[in-house]
Backbone as a ProteinNet text record, in pm:
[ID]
protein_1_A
[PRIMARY]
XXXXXXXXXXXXXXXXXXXXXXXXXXXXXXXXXXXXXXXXXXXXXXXXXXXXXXXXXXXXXXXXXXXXXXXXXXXXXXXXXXX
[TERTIARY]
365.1	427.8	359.3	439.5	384.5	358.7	348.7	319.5	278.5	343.4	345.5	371.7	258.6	260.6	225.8	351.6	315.1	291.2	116.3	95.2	93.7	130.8	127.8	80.9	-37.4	-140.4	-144.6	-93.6	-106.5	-237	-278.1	-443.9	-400.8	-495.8	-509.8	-491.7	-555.4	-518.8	-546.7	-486.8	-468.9	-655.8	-699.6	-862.5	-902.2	-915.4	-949.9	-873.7	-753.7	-670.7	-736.8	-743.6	-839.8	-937.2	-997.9	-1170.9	-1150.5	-1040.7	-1040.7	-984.3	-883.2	-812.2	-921	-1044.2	-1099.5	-1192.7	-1243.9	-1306.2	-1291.9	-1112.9	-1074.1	-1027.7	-1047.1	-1004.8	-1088.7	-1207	-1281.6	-1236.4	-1193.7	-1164.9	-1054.6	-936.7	-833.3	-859	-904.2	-909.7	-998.1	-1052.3	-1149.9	-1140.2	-1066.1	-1027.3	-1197.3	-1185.5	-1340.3	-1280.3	-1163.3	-1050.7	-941	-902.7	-774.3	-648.7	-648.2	-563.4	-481.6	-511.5	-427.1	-451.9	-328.6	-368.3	-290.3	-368.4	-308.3	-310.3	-165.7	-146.1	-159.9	-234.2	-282.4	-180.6	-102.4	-9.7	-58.4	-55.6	9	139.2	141.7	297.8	279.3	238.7	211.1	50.5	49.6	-4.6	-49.1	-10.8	-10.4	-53	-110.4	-188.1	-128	-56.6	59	-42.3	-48.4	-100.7	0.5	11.4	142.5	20.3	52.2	-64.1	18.9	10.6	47.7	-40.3	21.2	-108	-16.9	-121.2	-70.6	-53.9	-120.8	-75.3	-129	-70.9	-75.6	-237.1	-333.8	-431.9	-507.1	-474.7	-566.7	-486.8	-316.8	-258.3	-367.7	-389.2	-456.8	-596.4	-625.6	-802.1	-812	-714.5	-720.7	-638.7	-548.6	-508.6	-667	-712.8	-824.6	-956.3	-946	-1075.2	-1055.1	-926.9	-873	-902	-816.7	-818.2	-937.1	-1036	-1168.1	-1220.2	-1241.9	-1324.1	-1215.9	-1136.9	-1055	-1071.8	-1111.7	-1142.7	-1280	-1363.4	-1516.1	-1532.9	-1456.6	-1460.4	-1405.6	-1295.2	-1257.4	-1336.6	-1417.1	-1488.7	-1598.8	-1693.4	-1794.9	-1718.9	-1581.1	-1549.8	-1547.5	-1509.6	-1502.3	-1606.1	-1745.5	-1906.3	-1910.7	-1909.2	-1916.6	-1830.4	-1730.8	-1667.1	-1711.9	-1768.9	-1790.1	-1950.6	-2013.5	-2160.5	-2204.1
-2966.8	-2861.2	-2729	-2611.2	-2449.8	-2406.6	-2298.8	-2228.4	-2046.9	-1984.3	-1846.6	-1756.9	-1653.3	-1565.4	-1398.8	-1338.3	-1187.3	-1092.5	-1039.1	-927.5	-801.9	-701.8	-530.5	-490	-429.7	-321.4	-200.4	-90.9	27.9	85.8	180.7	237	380.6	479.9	602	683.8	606.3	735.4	635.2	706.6	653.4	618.7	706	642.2	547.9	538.6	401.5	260.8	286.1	202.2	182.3	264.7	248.2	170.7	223.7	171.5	-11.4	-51.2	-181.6	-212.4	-159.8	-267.7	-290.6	-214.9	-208.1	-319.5	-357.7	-409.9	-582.5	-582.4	-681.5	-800.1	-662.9	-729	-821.5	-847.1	-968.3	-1111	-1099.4	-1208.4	-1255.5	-1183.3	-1175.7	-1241.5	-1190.3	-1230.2	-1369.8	-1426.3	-1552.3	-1583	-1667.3	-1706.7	-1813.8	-1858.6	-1955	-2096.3	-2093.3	-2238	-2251.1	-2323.1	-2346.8	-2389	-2426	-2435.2	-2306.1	-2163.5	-2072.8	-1944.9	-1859.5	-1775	-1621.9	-1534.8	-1388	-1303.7	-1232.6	-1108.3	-1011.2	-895.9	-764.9	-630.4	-583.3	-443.6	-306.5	-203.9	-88.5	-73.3	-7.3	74.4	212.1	305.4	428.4	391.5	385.7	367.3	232.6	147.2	-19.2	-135.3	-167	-284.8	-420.6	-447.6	-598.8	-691.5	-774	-929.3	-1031.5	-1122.3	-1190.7	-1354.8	-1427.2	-1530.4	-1661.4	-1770.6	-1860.9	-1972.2	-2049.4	-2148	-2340.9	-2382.5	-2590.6	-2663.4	-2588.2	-2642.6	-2498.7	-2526.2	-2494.6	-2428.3	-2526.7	-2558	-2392.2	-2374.3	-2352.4	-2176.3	-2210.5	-2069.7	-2020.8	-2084.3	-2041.7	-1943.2	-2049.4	-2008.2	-1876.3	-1875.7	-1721.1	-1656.7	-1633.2	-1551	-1470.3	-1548.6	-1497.6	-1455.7	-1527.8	-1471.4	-1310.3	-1253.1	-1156.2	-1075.2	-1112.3	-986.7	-994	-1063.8	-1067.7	-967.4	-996.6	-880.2	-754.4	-736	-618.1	-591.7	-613.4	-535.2	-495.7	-566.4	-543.9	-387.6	-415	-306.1	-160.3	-181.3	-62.8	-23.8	-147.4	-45.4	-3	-34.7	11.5	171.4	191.2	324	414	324.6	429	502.2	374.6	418.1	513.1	505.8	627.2	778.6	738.6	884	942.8	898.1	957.4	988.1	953.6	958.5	1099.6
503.3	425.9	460	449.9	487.1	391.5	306	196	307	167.7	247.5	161.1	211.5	26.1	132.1	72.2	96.8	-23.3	40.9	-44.8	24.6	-111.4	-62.5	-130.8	-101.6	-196.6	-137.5	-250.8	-205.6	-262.4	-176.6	-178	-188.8	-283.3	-257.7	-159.6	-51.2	25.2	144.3	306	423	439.4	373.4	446.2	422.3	267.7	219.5	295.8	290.8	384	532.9	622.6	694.3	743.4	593.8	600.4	550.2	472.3	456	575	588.8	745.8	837.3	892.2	992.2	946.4	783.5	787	763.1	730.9	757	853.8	1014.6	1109.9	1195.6	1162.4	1201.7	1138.5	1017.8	966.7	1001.6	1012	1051	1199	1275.6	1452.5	1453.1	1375.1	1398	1223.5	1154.5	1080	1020.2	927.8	941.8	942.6	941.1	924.4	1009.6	1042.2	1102.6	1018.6	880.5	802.6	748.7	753.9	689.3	852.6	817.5	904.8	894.3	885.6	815.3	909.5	906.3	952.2	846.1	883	877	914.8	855	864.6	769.5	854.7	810.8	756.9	652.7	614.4	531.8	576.7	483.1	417.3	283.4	241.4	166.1	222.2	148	259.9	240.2	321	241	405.4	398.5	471.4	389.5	399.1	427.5	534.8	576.7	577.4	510.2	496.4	514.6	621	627.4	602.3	519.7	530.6	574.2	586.3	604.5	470.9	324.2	229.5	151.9	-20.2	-110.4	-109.4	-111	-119.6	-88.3	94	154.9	129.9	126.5	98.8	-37.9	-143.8	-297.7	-175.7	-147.4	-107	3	84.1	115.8	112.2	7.6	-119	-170.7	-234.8	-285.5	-239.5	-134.7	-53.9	-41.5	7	106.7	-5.9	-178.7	-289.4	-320.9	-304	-384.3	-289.2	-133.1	-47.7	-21.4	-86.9	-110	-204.4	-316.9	-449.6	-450.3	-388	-333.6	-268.4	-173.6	-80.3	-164	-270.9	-317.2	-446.9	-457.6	-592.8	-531.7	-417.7	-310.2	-297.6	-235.8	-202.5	-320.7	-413.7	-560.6	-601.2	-604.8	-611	-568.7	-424.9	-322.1	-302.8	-385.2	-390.3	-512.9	-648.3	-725.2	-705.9	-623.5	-619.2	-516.5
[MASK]
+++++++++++++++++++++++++++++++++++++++++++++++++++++++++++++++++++++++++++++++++++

């Protein structure tokens, strides 16, 4: 069975966008599994997540990996813009 979940998060501004895509694209290019596998897009301002996975399972687990080190990363930029 496949499982397949698209997310779109729009970000403040093209930088921040940026600064996550760039730092997402290691994970993206060398996955740590062979069970799920994500494409990475631009669209303006919203960062598209295209996530395929081999089950349910592994779709849940990087689902969350991806929003957890994406919410990481945007409250790090937040720190940093108000500091």
């Amino acid at each position: 069975m496949k499982a397949n979940a698209l997310v779109r998060l729009k970000f403040p501004s093209e930088k921040y966008l940026e600064i996550v895509f760039k730092a997402l694209e290691p994970e993206v290019r060398k996955p740590p599994t062979m069970r799920s596998q994500t494409i990475l897009e631009k669209e303006g301002n919203f960062l598209v997540l295209r996530i395929e996975a081999k089950d349910t399972v592994a779709l849940r687990a990087t689902v969350n990996a991806y929003l957890r080190w994406i919410n990481s990363m945007t409250k790090v930029l937040e720190i940093l813009e108000t500091s």
